[in-house]
C-alpha positions in Angstrom: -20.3 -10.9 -24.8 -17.0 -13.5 -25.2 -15.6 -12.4 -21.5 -19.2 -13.3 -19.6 -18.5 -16.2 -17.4 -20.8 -19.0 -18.4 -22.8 -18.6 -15.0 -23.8 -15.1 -15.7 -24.3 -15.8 -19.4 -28.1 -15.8 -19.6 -28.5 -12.3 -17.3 -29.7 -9.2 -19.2 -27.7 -6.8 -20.1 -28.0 -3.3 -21.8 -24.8 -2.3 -23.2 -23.1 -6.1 -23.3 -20.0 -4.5 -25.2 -19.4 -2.4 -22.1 -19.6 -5.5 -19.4 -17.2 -7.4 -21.4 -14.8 -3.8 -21.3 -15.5 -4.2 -17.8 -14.8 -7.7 -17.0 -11.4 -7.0 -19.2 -10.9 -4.0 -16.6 -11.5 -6.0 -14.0 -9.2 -8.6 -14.5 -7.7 -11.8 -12.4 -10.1 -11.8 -9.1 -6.6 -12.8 -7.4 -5.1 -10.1 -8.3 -8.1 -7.6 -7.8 -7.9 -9.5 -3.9 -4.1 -9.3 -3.9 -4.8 -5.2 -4.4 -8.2 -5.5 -1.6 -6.2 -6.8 1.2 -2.9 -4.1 0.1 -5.6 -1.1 0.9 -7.3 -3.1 3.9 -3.7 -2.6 5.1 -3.4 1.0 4.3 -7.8 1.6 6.0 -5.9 1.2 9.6 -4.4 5.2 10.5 -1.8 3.6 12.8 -0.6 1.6 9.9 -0.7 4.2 7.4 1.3 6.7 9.5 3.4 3.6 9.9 3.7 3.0 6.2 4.6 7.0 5.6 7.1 7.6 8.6 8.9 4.1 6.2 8.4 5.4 2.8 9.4 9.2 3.5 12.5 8.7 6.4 13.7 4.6 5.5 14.6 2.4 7.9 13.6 3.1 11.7 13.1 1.4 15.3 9.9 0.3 16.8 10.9 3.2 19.4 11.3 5.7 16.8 8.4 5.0 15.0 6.0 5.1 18.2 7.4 8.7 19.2 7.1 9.7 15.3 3.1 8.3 15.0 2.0 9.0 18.7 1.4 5.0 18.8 2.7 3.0 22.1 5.7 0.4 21.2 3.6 -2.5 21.7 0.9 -1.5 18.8 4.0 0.1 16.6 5.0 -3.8 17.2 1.9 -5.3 16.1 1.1 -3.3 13.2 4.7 -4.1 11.8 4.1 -7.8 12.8 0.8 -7.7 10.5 3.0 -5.6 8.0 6.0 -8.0 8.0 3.5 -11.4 7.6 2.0 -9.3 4.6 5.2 -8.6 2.6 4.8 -4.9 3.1 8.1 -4.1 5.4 11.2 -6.2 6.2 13.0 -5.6 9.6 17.1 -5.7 9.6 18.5 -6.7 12.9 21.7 -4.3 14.1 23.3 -5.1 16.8 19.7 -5.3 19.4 18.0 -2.9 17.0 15.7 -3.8 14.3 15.0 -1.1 11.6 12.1 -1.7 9.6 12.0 -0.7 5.7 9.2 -0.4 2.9 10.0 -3.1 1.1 6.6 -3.7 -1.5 7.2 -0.9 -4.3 4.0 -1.2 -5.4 2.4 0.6 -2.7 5.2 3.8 -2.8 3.0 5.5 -5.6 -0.2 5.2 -3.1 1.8 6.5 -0.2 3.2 9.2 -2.5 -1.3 10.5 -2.8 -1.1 9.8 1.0 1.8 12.0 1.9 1.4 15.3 3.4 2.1 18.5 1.3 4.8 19.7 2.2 7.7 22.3 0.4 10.0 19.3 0.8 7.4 17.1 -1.3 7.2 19.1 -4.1 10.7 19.4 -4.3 11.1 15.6 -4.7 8.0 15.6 -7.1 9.8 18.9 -9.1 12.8 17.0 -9.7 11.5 13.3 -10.2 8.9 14.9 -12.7 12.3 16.5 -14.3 14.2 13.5 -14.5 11.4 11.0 -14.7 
């Protein structure tokens, strides 16, 4: 039982090789919170529908993306605020327009089990499993 923390050292366990396989699993608590507040991102459905409408179209306008996710501009705004202070999307000025992007590749996979099914995803899932 090497991977016990010394404070938890003297509690009982039953199958010690499988806490320390689990501890190992576990890993860096920063990372496991890094991960916690990703998917605390992804709980809210106005951020999520966000998050997809990025991932699947690219870049688009705050006005875009409320007429795509039935969201008013003003919360399309602040969810992309919370989203942009998070790392999660960037937004690229043009001109008077800002167009907002997926920008953490981490979470395209977890979008990717979000998406809808539709013929159009499996084409892209088809051919990425063919040239992946």
């Amino acid at each position: 039982m090497h991977l016990v923390p010394a404070d938890r050292a003297g509690h009982r366990t039953i199958d010690g090789h499988r806490v320390c396989e689990a501890i190992a699993a576990i890993g860096d608590t920063a990372h496991v919170r890094s991960w916690a507040e990703r998917f605390s991102l992804l709980a809210d459905p106005g951020r999520l529908a966000l998050l997809l409408a990025l991932h699947r179209t690219g870049p688009l306008a705050v006005t875009d993306l409320a007429v795509a996710t039935g969201m008013r501009d003003p919360a399309v705004s602040q969810a992309l605020r919370l989203l942009r202070t998070a790392g999660v999307v960037t937004g690229e000025k043009e001109g008077r327009v800002v167009r907002y992007r997926l920008v953490d590749a981490d979470l395209r996979p977890l979008l990717d089990a979000c998406a809808v099914d539709t013929p159009e995803h499996h084409e892209h899932s088809e051919h990425d499993a063919a040239t992946g």
